[in-house]
Gaussian input, Z-matrix of N, CA and C with variables (Angstrom, degrees):
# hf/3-21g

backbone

0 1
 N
 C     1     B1
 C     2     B2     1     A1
 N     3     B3     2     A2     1     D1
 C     4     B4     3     A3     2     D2
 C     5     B5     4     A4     3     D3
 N     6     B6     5     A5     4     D4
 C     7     B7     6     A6     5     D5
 C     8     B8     7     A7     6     D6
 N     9     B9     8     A8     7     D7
 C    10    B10     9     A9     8     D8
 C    11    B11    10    A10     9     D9
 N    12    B12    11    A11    10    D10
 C    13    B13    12    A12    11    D11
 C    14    B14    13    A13    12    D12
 N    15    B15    14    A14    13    D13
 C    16    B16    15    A15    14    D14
 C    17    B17    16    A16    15    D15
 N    18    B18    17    A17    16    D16
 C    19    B19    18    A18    17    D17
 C    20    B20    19    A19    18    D18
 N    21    B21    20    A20    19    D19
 C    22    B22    21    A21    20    D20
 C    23    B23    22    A22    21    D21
 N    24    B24    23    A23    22    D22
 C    25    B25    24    A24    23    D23
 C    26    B26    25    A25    24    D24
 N    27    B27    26    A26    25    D25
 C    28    B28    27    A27    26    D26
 C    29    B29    28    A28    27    D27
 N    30    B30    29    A29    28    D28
 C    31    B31    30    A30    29    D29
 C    32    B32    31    A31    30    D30
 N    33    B33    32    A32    31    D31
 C    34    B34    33    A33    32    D32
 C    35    B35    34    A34    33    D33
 N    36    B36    35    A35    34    D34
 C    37    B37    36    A36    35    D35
 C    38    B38    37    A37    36    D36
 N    39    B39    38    A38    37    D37
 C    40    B40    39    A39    38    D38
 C    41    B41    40    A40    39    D39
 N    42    B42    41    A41    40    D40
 C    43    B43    42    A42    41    D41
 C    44    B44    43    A43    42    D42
 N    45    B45    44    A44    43    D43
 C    46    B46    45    A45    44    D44
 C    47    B47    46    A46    45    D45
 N    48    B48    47    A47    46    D46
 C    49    B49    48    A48    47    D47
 C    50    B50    49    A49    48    D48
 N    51    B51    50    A50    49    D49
 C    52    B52    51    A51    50    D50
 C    53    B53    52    A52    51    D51
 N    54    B54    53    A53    52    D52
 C    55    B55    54    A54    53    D53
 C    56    B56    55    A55    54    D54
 N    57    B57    56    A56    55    D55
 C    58    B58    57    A57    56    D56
 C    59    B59    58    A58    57    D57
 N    60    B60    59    A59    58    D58
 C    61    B61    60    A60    59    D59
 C    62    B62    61    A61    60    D60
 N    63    B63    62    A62    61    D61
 C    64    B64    63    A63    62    D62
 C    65    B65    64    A64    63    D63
 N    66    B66    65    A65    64    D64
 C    67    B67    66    A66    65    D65
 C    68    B68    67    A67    66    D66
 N    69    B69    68    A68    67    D67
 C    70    B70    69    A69    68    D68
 C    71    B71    70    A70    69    D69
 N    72    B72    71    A71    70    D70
 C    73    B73    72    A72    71    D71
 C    74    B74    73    A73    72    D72
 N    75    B75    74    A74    73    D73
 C    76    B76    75    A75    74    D74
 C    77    B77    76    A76    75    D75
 N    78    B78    77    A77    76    D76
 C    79    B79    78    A78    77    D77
 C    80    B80    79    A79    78    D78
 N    81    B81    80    A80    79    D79
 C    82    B82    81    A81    80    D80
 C    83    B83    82    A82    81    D81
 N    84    B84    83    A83    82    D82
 C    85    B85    84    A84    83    D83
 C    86    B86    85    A85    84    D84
 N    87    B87    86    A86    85    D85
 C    88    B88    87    A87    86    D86
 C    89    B89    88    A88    87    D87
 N    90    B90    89    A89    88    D88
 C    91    B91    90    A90    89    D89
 C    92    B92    91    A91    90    D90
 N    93    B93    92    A92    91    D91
 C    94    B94    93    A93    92    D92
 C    95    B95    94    A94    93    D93
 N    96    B96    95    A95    94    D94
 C    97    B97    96    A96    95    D95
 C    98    B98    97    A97    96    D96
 N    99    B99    98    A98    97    D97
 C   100   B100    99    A99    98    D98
 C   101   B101   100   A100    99    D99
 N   102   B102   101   A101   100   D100
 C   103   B103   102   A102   101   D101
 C   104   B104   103   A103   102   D102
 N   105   B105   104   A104   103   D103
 C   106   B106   105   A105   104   D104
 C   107   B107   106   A106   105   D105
 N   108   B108   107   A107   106   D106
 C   109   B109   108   A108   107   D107
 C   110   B110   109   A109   108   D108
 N   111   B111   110   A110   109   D109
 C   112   B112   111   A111   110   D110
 C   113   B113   112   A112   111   D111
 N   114   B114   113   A113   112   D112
 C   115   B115   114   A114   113   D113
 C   116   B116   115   A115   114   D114
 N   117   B117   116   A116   115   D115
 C   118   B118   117   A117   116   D116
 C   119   B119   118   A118   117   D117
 N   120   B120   119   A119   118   D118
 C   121   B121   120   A120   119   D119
 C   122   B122   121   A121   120   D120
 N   123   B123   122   A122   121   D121
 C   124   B124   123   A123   122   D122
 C   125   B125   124   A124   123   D123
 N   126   B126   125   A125   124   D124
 C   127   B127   126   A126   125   D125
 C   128   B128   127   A127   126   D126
 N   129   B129   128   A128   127   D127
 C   130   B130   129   A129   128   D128
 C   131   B131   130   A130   129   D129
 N   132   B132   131   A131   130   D130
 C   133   B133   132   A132   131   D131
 C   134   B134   133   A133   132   D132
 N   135   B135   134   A134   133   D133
 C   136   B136   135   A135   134   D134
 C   137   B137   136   A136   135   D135
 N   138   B138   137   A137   136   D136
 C   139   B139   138   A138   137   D137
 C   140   B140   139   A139   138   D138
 N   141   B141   140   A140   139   D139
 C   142   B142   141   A141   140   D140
 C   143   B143   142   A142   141   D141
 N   144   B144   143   A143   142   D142
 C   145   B145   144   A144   143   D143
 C   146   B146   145   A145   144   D144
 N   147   B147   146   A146   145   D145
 C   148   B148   147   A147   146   D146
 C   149   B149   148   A148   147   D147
 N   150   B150   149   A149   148   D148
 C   151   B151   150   A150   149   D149
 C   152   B152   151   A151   150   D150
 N   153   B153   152   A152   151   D151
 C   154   B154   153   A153   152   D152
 C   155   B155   154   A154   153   D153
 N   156   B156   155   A155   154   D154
 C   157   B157   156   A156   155   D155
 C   158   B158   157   A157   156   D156
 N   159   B159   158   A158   157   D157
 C   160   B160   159   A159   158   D158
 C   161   B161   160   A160   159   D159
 N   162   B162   161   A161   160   D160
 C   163   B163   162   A162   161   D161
 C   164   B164   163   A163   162   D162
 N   165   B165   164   A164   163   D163
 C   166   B166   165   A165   164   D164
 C   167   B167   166   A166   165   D165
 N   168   B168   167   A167   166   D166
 C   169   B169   168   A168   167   D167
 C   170   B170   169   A169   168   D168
 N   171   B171   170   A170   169   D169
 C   172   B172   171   A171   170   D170
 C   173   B173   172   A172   171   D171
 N   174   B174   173   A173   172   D172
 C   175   B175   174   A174   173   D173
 C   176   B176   175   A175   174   D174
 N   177   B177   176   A176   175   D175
 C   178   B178   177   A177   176   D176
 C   179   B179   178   A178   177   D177
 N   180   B180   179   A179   178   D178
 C   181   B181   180   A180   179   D179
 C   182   B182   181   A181   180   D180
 N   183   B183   182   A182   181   D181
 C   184   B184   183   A183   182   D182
 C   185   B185   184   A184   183   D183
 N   186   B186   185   A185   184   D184
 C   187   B187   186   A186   185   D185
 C   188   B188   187   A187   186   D186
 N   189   B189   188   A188   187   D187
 C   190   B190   189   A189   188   D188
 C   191   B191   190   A190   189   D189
 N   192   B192   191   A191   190   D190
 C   193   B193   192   A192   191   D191
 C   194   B194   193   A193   192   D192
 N   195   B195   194   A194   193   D193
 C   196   B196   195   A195   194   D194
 C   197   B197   196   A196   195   D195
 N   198   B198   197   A197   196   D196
 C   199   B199   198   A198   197   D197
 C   200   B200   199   A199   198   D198
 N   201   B201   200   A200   199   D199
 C   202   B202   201   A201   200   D200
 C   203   B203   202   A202   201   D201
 N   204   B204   203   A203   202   D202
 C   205   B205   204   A204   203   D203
 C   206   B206   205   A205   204   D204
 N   207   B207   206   A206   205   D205
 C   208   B208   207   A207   206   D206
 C   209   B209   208   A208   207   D207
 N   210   B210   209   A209   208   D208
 C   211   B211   210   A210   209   D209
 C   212   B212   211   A211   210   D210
 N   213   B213   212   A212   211   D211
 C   214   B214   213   A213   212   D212
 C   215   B215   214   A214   213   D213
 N   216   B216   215   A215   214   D214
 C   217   B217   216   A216   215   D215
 C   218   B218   217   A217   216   D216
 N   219   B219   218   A218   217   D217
 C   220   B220   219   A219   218   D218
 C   221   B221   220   A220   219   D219
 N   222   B222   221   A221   220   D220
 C   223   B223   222   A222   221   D221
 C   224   B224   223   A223   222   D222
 N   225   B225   224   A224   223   D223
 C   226   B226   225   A225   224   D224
 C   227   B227   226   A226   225   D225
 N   228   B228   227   A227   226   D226
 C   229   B229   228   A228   227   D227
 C   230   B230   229   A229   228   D228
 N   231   B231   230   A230   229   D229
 C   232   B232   231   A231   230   D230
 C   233   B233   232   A232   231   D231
 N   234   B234   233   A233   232   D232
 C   235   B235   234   A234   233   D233
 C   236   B236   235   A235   234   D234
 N   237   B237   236   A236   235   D235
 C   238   B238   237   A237   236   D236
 C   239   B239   238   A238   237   D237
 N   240   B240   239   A239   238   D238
 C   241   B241   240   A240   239   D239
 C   242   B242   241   A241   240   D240
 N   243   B243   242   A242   241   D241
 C   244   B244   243   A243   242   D242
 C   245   B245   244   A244   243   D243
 N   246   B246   245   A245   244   D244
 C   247   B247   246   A246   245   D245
 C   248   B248   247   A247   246   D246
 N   249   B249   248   A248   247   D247
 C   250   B250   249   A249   248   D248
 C   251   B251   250   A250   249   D249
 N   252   B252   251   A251   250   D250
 C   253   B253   252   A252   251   D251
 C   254   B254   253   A253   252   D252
 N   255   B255   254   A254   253   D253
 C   256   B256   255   A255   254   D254
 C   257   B257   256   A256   255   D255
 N   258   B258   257   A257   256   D256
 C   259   B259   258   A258   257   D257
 C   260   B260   259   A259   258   D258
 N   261   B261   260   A260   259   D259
 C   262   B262   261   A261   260   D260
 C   263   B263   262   A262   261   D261
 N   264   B264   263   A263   262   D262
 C   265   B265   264   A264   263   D263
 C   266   B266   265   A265   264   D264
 N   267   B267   266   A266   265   D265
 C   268   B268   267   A267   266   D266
 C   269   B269   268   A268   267   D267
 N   270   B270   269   A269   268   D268
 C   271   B271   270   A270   269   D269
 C   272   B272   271   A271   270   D270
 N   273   B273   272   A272   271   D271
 C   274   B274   273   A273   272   D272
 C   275   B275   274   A274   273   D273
 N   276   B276   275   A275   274   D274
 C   277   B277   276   A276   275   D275
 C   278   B278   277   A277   276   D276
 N   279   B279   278   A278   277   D277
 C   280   B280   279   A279   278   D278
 C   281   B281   280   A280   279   D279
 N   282   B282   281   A281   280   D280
 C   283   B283   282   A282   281   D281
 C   284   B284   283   A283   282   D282
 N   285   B285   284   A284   283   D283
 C   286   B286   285   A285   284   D284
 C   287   B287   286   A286   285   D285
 N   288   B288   287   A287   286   D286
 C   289   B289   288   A288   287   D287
 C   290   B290   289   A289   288   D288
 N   291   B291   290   A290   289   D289
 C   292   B292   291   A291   290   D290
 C   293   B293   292   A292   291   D291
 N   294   B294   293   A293   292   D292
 C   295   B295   294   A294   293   D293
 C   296   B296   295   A295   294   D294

   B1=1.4375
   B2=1.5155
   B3=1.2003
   B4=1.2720
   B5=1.5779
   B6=1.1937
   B7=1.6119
   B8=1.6770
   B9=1.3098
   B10=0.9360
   B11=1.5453
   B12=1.4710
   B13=1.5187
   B14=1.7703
   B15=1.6383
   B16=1.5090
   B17=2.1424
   B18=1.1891
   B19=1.4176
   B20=1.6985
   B21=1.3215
   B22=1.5745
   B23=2.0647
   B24=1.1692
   B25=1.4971
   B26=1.6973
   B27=1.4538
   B28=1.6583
   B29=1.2173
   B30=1.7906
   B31=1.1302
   B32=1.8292
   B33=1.1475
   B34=1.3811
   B35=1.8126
   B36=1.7138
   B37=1.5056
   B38=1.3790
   B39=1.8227
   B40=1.2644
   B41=1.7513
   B42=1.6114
   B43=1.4710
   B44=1.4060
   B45=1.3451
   B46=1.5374
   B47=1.8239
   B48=1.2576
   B49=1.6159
   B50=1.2539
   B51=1.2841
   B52=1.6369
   B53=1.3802
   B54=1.0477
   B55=1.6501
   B56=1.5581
   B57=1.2464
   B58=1.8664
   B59=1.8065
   B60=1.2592
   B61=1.3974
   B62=1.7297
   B63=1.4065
   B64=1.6159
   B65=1.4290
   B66=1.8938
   B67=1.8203
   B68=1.8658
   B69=1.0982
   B70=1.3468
   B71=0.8713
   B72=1.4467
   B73=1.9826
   B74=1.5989
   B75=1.5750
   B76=1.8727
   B77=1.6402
   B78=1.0688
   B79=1.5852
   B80=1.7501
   B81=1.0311
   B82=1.4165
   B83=1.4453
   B84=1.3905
   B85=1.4395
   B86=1.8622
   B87=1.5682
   B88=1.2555
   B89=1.3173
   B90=1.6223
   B91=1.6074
   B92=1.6866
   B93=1.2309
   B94=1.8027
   B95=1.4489
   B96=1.7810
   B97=1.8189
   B98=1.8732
   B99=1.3130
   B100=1.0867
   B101=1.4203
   B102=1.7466
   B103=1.2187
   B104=1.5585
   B105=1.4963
   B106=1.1644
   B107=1.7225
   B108=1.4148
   B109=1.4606
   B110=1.3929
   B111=1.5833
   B112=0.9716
   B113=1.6409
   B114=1.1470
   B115=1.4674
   B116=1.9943
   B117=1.1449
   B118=1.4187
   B119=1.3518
   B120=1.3445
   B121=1.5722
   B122=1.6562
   B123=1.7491
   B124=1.5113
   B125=2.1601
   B126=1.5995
   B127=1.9467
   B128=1.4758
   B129=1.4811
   B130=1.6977
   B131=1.2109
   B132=1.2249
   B133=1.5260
   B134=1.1778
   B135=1.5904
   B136=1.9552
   B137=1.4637
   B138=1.5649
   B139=1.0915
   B140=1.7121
   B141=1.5383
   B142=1.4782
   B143=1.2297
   B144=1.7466
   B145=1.6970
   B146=1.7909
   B147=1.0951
   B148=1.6847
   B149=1.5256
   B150=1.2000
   B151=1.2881
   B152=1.5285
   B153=1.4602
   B154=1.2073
   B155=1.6511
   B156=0.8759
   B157=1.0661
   B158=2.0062
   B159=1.1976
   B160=1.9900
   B161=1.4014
   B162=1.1981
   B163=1.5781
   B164=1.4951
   B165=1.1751
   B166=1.6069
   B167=1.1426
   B168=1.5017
   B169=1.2985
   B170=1.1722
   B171=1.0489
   B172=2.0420
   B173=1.4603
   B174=1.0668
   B175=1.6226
   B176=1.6615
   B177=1.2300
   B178=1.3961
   B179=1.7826
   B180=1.1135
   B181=2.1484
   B182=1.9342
   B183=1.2256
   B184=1.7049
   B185=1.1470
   B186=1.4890
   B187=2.0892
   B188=1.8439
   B189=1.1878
   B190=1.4913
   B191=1.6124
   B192=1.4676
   B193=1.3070
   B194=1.5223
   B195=1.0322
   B196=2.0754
   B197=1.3985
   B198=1.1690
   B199=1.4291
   B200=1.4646
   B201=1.1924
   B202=1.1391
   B203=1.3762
   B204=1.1453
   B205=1.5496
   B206=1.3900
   B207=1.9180
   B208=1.4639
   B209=1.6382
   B210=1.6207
   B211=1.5532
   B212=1.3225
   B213=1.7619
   B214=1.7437
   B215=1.5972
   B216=1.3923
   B217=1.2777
   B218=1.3631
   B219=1.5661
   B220=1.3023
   B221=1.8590
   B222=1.7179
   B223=1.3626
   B224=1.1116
   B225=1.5849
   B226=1.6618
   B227=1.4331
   B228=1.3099
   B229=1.5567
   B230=2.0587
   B231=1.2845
   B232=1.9104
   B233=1.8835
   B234=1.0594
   B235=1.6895
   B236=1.7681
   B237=1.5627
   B238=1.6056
   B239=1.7684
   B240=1.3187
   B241=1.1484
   B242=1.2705
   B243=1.0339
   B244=1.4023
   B245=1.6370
   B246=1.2821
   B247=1.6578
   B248=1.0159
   B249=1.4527
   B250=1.4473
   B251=1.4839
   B252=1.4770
   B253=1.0722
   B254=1.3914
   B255=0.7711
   B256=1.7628
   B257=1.5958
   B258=1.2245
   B259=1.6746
   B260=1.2817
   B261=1.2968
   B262=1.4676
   B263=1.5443
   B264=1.5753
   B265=1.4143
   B266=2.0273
   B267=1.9358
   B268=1.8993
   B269=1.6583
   B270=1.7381
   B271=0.9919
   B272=1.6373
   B273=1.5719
   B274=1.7639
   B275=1.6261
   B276=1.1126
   B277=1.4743
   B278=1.7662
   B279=1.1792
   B280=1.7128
   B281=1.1735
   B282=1.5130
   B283=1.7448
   B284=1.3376
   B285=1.3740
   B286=1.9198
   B287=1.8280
   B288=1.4272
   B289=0.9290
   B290=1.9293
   B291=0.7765
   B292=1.4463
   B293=2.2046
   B294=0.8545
   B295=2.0842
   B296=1.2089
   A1=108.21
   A2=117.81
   A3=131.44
   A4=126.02
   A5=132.78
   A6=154.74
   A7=99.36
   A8=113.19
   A9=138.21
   A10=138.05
   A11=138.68
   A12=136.69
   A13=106.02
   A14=88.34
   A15=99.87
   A16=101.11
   A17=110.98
   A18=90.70
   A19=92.37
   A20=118.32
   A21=121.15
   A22=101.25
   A23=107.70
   A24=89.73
   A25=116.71
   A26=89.08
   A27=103.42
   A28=130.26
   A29=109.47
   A30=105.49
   A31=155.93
   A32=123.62
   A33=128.23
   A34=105.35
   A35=98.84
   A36=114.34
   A37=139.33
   A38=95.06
   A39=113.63
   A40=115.94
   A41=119.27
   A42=135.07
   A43=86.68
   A44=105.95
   A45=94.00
   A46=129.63
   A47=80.31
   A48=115.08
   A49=128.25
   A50=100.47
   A51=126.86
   A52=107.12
   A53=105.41
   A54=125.02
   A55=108.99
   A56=124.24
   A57=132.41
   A58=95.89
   A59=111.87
   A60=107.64
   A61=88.34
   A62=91.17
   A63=131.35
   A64=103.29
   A65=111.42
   A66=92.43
   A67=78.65
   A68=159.01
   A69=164.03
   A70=115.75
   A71=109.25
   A72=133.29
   A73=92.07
   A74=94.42
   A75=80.23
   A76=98.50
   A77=88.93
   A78=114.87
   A79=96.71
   A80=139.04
   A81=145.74
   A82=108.39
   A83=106.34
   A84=105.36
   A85=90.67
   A86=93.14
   A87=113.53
   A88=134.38
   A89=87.25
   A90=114.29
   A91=122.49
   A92=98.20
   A93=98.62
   A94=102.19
   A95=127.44
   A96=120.88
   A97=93.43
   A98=134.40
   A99=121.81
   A100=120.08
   A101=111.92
   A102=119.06
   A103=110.35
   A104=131.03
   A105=116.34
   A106=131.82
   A107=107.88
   A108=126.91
   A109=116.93
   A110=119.67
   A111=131.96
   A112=132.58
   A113=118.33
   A114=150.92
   A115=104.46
   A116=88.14
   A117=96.98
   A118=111.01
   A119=127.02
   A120=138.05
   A121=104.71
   A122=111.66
   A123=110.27
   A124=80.66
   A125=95.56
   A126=104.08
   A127=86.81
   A128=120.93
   A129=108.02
   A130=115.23
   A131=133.83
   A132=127.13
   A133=133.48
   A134=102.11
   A135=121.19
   A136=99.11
   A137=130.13
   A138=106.71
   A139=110.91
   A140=104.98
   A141=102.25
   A142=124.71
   A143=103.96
   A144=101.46
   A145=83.62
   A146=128.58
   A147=115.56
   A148=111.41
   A149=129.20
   A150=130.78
   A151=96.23
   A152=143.27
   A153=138.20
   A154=110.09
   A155=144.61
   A156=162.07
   A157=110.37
   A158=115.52
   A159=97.68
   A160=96.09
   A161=92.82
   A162=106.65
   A163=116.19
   A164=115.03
   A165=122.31
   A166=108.98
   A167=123.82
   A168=136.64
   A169=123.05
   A170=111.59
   A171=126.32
   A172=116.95
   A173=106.57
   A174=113.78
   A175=105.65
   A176=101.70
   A177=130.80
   A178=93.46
   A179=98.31
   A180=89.65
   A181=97.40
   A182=98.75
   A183=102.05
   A184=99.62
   A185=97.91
   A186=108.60
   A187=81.58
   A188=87.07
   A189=114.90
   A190=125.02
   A191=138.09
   A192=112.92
   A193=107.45
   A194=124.24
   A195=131.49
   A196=103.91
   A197=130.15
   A198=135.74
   A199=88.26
   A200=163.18
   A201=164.78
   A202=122.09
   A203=125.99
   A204=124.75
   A205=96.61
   A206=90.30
   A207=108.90
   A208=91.00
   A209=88.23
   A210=91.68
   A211=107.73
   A212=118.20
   A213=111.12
   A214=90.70
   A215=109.89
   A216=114.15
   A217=97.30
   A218=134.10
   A219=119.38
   A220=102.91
   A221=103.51
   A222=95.25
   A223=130.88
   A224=122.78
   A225=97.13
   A226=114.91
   A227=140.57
   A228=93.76
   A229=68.80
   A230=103.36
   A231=112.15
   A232=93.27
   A233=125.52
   A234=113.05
   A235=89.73
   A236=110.66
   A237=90.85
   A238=74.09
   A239=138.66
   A240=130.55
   A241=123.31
   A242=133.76
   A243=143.59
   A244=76.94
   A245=112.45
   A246=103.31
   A247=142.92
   A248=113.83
   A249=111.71
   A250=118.08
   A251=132.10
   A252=124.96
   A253=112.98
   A254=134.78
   A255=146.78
   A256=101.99
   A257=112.90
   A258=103.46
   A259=111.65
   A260=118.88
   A261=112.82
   A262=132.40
   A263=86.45
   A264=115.94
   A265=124.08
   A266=76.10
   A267=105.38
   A268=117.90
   A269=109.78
   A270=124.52
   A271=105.63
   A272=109.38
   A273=112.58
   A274=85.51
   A275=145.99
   A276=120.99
   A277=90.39
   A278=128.03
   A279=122.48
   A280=137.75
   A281=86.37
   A282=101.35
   A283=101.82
   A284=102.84
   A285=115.50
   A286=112.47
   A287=104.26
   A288=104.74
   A289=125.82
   A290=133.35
   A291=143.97
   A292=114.34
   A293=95.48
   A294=87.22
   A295=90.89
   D1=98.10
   D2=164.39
   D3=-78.60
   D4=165.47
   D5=163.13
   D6=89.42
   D7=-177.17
   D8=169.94
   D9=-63.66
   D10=127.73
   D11=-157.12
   D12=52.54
   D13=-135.89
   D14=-177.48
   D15=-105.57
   D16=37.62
   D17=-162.31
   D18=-86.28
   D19=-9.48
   D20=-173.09
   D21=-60.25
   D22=-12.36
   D23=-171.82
   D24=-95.61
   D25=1.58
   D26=175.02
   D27=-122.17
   D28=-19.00
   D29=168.64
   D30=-29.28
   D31=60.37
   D32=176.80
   D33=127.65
   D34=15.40
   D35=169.51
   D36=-125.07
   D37=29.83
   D38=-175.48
   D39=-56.23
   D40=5.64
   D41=178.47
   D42=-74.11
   D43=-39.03
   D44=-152.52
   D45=-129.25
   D46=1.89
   D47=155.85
   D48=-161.29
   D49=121.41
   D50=-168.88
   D51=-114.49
   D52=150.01
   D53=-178.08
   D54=-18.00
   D55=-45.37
   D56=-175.12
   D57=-68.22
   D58=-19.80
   D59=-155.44
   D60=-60.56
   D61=154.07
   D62=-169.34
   D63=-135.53
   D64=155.16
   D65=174.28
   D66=-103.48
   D67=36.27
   D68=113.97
   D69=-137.85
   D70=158.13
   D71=-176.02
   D72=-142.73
   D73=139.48
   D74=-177.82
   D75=-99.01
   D76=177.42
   D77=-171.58
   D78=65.85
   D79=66.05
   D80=166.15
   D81=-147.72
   D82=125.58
   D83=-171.26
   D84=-106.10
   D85=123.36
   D86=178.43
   D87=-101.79
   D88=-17.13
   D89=164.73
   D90=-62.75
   D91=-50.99
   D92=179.65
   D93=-63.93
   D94=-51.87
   D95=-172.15
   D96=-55.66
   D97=-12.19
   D98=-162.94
   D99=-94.37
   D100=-43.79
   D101=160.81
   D102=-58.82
   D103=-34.99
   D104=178.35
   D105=-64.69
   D106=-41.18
   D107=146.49
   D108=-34.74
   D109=-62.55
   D110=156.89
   D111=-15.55
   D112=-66.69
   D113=140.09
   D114=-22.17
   D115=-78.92
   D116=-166.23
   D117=-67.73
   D118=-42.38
   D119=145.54
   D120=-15.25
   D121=-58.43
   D122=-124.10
   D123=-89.03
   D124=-18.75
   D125=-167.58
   D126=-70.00
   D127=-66.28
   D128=-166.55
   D129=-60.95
   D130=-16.10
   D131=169.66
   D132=-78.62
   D133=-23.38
   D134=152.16
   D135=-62.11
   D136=-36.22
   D137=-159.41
   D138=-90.05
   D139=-35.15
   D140=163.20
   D141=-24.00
   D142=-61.50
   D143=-146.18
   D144=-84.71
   D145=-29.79
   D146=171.25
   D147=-40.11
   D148=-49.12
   D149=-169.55
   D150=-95.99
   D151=48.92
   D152=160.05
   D153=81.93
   D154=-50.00
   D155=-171.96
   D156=-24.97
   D157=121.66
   D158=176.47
   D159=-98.82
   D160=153.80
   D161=174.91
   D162=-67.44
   D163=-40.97
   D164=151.39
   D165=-14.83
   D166=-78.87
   D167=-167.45
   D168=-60.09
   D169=-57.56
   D170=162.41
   D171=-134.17
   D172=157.40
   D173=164.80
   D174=162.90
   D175=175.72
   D176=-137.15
   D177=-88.57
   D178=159.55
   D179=171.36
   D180=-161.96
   D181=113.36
   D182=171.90
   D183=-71.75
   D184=143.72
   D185=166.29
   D186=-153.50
   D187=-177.68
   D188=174.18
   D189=-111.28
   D190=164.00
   D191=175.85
   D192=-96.50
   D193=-136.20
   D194=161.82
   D195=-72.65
   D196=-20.18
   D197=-142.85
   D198=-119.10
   D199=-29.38
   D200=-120.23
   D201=42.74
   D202=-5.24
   D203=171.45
   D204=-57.35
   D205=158.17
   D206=-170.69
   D207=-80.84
   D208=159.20
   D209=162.23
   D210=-151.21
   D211=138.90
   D212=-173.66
   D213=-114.60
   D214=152.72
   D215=-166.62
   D216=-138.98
   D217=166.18
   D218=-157.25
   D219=-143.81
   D220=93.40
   D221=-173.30
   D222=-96.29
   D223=154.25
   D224=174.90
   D225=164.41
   D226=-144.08
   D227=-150.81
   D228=-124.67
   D229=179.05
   D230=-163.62
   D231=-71.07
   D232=-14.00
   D233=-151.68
   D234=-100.17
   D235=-16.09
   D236=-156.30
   D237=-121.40
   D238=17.41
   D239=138.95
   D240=-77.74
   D241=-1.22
   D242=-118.58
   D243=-142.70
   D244=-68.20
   D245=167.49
   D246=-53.61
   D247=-54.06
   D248=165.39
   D249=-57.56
   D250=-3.33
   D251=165.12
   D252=-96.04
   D253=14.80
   D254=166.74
   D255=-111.95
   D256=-31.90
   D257=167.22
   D258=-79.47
   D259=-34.21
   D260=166.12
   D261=-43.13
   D262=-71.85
   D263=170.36
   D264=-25.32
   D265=-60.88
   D266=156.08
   D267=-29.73
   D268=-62.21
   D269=-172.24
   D270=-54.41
   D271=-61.63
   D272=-153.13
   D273=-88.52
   D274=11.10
   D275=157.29
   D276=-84.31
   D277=-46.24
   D278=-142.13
   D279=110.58
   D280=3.72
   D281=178.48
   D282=-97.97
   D283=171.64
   D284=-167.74
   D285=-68.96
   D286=-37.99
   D287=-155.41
   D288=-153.34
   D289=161.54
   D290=178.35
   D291=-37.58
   D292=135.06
   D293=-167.81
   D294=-90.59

């Protein structure tokens, strides 16, 4: 956890925390957006390590937003983002694979 105060918990996620953001609000069930994240977290991280990928390097992390919706977020270090966006990329041209 890098930078200064608390701004590290929002940095470059103003989608998903905005100024009201709280890390709880009561009466918000944060648990259900969490198992659902959860879920969807737990599919792209089967799908990573299928396509080679270590979890080390990247992978998936459920959280929730202020609102309790799930939210999957995608961590990991710049070189093996850097790939999966060339495997991506790979994908929506039609080519096999990563440049």
């Amino acid at each position: 956890m890098t930078g200064s105060g608390e701004s590290w918990l929002s940095d470059g996620l103003d989608d998903v925390a905005g100024e009201d953001y709280g890390l709880w609000v009561p009466g918000v069930d944060y648990v259900s957006g969490w198992r659902t994240a959860r879920e969807a977290a737990d599919r792209l991280n089967r799908a990573l390590l299928g396509v080679g990928f270590e979890l080390s390097a990247v992978r998936a992390v459920a959280s929730t937003d202020g609102d309790g919706r799930g939210v999957v977020r995608l961590a990991g270090r710049p070189e093996a983002a850097e790939l999966l966006a060339g495997l991506l990329e790979g994908l929506a041209d039609g080519s096999s694979g990563a440049a």
